[in-house]
N, C-alpha and C positions, 0 to 999 in steps of 0.2 A: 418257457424253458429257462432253467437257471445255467449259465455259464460254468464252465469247467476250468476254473484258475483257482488259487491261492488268493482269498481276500486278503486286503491290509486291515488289521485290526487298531492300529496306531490313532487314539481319538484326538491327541493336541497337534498333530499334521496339519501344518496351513493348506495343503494341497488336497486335505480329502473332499472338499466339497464335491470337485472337479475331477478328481480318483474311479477310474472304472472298480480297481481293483476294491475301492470301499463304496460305494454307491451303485455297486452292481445287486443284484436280487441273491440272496441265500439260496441254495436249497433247504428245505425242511428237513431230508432225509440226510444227506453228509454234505460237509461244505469245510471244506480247509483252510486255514486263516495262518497268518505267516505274520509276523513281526519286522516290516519292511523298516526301514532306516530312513530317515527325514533327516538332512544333514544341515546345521545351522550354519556354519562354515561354509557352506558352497549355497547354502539357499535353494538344494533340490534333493530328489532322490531317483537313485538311479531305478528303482522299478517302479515309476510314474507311470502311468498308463490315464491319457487324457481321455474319459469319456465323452461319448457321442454329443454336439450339441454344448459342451463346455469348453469348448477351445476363447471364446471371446472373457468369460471367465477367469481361464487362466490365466490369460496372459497379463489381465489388470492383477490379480493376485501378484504373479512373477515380478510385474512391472513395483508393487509396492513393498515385497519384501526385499527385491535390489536396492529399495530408494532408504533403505534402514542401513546404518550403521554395520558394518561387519561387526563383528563378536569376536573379543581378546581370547588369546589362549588358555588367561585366567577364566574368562566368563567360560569356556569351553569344558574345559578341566583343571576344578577347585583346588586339587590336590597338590598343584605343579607350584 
């Protein structure tokens, strides 16, 4: 049975390994995909949903993108 949420269709997410919301099963028949936000600045996103089974995962993921440099508000937004 396929879950009834909003997948993340977001493919450069450091988080989607570990993404219920991307690593969950499609439906074949309708499946709704949403454009979640991965925010470099904060190093998370707020509709994360940690899949069953990937909690030890994430947190070595979490623990490596904290251990990068924060990102300038140049690197952020080229325009400023």
């Amino acid at each position: 049975m396929c879950p009834d949420i909003s997948k993340c269709e977001k493919e450069d997410c450091p988080l989607k390994e570990c993404c219920y919301r991307y690593t969950s099963k499609s439906s074949p028949f309708w499946q709704s995909y949403a454009h979640f936000t991965y925010s470099d600045k904060t190093k998370s996103c707020e509709d994360f949903w940690c899949a069953e089974g990937k909690e030890a995962d994430y947190e070595k993921i979490k623990k490596s993108l904290i251990a990068e440099p924060p990102l300038e508000e140049s690197d952020i937004n080229p325009m400023s």
